[in-house]
N, C-alpha and C positions, 0 to 999 in steps of 0.2 A: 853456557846453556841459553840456550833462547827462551825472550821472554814469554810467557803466556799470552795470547790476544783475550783481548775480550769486545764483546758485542751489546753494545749498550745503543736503545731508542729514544731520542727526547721528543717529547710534546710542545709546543711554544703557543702559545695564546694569548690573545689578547688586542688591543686598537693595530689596524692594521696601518702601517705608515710605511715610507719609502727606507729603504737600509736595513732594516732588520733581517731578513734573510743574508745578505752582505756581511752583515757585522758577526752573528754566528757562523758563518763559515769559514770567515778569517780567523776568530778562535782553534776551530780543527786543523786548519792551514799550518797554523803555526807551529802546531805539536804534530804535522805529518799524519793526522787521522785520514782513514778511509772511508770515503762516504760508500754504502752497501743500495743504499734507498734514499729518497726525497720526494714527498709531495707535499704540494699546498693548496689549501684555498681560502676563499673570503667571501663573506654572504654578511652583508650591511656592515663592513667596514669591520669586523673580522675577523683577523687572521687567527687560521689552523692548518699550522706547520708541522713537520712530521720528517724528522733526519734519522738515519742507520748507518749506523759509522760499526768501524771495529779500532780497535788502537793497540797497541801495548800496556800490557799491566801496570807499568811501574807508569806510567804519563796520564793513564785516566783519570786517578785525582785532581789533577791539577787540570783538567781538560773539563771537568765536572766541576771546580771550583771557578774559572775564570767563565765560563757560561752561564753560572749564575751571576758573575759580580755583573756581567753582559746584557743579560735579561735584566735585572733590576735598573742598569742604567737605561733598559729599554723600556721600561715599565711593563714587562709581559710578563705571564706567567708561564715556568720554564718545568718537564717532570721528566726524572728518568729513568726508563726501564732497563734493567738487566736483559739481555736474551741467549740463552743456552744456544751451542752450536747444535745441538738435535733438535731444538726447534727453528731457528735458522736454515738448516739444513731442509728441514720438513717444509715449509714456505717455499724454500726455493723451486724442490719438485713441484709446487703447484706450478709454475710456470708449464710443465707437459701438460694441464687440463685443461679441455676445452671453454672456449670463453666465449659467450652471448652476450649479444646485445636486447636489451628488453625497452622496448620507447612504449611512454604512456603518454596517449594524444585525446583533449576531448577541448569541450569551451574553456571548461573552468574542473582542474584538477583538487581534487579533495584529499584532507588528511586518511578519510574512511578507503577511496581508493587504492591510492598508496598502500596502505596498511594489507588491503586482501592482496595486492600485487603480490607484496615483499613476503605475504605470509605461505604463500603458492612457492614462490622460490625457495624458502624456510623447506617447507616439506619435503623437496624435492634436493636437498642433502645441497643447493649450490651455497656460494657465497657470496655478498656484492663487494666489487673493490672502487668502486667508485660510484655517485649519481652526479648527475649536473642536469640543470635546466637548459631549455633549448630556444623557447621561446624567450620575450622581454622580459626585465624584473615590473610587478605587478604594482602599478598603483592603487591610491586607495581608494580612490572612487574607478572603479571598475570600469562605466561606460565612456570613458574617454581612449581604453584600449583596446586592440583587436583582438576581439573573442575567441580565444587558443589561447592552450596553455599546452606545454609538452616536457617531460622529463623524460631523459635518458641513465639507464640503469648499467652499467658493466659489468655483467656477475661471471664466477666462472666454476668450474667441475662439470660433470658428468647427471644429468639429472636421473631419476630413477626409473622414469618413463616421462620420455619425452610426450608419444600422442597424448597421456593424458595431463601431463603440464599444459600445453596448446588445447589439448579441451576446456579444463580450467579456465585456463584466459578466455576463450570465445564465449563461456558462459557469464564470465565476470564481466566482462564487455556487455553481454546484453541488459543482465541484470542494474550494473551501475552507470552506462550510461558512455562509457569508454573507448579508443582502441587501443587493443596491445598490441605492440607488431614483438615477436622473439625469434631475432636472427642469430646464426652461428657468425660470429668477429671473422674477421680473416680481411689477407689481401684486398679480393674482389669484390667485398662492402664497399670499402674505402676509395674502390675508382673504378665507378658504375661510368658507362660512356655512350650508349643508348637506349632511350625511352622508346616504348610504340607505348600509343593511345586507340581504345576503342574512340569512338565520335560520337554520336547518339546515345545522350542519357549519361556522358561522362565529360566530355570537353564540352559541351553544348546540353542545356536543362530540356532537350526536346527529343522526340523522335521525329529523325526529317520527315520518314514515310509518312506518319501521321496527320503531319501538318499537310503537305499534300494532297492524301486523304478529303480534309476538311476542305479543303479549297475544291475537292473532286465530287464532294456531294456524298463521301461512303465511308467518312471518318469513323464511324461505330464502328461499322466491319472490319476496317482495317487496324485500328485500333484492338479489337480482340485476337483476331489475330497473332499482333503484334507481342502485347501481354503474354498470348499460348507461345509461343514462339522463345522467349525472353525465360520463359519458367523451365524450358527445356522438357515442353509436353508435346511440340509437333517435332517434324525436323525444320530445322533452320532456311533450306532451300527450296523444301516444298512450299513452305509459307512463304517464303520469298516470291516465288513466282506467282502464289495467288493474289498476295499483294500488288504488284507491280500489274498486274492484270488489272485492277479495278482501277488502276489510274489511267485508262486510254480515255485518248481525247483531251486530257489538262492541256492547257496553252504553257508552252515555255516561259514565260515571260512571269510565272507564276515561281517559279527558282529563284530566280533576283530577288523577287520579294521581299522572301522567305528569307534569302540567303542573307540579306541587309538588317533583318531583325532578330537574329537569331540571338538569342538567350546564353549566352558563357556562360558556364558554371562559375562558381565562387574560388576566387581562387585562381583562375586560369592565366589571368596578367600576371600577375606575382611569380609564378610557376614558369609561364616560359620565357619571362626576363631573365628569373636565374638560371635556368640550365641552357641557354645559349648565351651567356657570361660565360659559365662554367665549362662549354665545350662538349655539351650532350650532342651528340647526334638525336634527333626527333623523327618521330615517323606516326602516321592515322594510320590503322591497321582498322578499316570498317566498315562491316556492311551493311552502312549505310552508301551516300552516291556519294562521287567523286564529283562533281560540283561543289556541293559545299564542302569536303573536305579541301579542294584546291581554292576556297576563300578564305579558310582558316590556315592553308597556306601560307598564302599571301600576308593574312592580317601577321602572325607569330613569326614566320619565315622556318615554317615547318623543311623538314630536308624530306620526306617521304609521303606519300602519299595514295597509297591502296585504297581502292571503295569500287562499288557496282557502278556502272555505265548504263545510263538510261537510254531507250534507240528512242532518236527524236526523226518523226519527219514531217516535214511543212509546217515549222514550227509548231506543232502537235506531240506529245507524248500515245508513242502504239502502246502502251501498255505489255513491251518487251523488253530485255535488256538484255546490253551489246558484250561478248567475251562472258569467261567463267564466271559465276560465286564468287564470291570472299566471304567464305563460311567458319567455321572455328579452325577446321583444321588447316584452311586455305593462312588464317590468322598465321596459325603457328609456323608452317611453311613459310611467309614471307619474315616471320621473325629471325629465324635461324637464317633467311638469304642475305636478308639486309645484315645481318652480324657478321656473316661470311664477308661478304662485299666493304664493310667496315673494318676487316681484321677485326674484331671485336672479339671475344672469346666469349661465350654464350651467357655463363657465370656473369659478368660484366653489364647482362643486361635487364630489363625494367620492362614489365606489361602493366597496362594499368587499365580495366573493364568492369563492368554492371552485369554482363548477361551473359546465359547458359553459354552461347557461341563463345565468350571469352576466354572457356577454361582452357581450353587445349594451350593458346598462348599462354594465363596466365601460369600453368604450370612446366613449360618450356621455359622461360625465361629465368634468370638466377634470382629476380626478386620479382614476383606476383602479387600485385593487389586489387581486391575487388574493392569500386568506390562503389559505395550508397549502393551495394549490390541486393538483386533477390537471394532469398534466404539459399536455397539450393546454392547459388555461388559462393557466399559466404563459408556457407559449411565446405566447402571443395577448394577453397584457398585456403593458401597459409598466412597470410597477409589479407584486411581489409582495413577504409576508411569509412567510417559512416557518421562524423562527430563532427566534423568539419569540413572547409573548403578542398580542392582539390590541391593546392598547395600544403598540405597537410604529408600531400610526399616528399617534398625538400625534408622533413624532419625523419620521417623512416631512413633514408639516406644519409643520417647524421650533421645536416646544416644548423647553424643558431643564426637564428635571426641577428646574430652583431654579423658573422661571416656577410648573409643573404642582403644587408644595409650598405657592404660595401661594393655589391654587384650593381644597384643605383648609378 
């Protein structure tokens, strides 16, 4: 007759040191156990180990008595749970549930945070199977490190309504001060392979036109404009073209300027160090001009570069501009060609915008985020950053800052 199995869990705890893992699994080894599960971690030296074995009836005694003689010669604390094959069995089918990722991104992450996150997921029937930090471990005097903190969440099931889980979050975000970003896990998380960037007000703290504008003697006007435009109360190319009208007559020579001072966002070195390490395709999707997009070019070694063409003559600005728009939907359209043209599969890819023009891209692309966006955009994404730098997207994409140290 064959023996019975059984399925027993042990807990190990305790000063994390080198072998320990090693030394309890050569105990199973010896007696032919089957590891079912294994995880571990360590959070200030540590260790919380976690084995699911199953064995035969008549050897688990003694599998259970040499794992303690094991643990005591390792000074850790060892416990063991029994586990029925109907609940076994039960854990396993979680594997068919759907599994989210939830990243909490702001300066400085708080216990109260955390707690409304985890409490939103509670409600919503999931479970978490894992957390880990994304960013550095934190010192104790705070201003010697780089203001970001970020945790990432693994939960998984079925929520009970997803819209208003994601309402939830967007409100807990505004209220405490947060972002949540909650994506579905899969494949095409794991190997996103091109960004497009709006330019104006997201890679750069300016609006080109603006600055222009003020050099043109009509900054307020265009300026307002600009704002109506941005809140998605004009249309995008009407305003465009009345904008561009009150710049005739600027001297060219006013570009360079501009172009040599121009304000980067926080965040923006960090950001495209590492995903041209990591093999992004990069693309400016913006309507803003294609001057300074092709000096932020140059500067990053951007691979794309969409924007409006200003018509210059006798080194004079006519106050007209040369070929199409690149308006929202122009946005979206070059997203999906440059993916086509990338083999890229669409899921694969990353929009990342501030203004009404951006939605169409940002809700084309498999991951949409509005940075530091107006409220209108915010509420029409499913993704936003407004707590930190623009490298604050390395970590929606699953990066830790130990990975992003060794792209340096």
């Amino acid at each position: 007759m064959k023996p019975k199995t059984e399925i027993i869990l042990i807990n190990i705890s305790g000063d994390d040191k080198p072998g320990v893992t090693t030394a309890l699994t050569e105990v199973l080894a010896r007696y032919d156990a089957f590891i079912l599960d294994i995880g571990q971690a360590d959070i200030h030296h540590t260790l919380s180990l976690g084995i699911l074995f199953k064995t035969d009836e008549t050897k688990s005694g003694d599998i259970l008595k040499d794992l303690l003689f094991k643990a005591y010669e390792l000074d850790v604390n060892i416990r063991f749970s029994p586990i029925s094959e109907e609940e076994y069995t039960s854990w396993v089918g979680l594997q068919g549930k759907n599994r989210y990722i939830i990243t909490i991104l702001g300066r400085c992450i708080t216990a109260r945070q955390i707690g409304e996150v985890t409490r939103i997921v509670a409600e919503q029937g999931l479970n978490i199977d894992a957390i880990q930090r994304l960013t550095g471990r934190i010192p104790l005097d705070e201003t010697v490190r780089s203001p970001k903190s970020c945790i990432e969440l693994s939960v998984r099931g079925t929520p009970k309504d997803r819209v208003a889980m994601q309402s939830a979050f967007m409100q807990l975000s505004s209220n405490l001060g947060i972002d949540i970003s909650l994506q579905e896990d899969g494949i095409y998380r794991r190997c996103r392979r091109l960004i497009c960037f709006d330019m104006d007000s997201t890679l750069i703290e300016t609006e080109v036109i603006d600055e222009l504008a003020m050099r043109a003697g009509v900054g307020d006007e265009v300026k307002a404009i600009t704002e109506s435009a941005m809140r998605g109360e004009i249309d995008f190319c009407e305003s465009f073209t009345r904008r561009v009208s009150l710049l005739k007559g600027l001297d060219e020579s006013v570009m360079k300027e501009i172009a040599e001072s121009l304000p980067v966002t926080e965040g923006v070195d960090r950001l495209m160090q590492v995903l041209k390490r990591a093999g992004f395709k990069i693309a400016i999707l913006s309507g803003g001009f294609t001057y300074f997009g092709n000096y932020l070019k140059q500067r990053y070694g951007i691979d794309y570069v969409y924007a409006n063409e200003l018509e210059i003559v006798d080194g004079k600005l006519t106050g007209r501009y040369v070929g199409d728009i690149v308006d929202g939907r122009r946005k979206a359209e070059l997203l999906k060609l440059i993916a086509q043209v990338e083999n890229v599969n669409i899921a694969q890819t990353i929009a990342v915008g501030d203004g009404a023009n951006d939605l169409p891209m940002l809700s084309t692309a498999g991951l949409g985020i509005a940075y530091h966006a107006k409220p209108k955009v915010k509420q029409n994404a499913s993704q936003s950053i407004s707590t930190i730098g623009l490298d604050g997207v390395l970590y929606f994409i699953g990066f830790k800052d130990s990975f992003i140290s060794e792209t340096k």
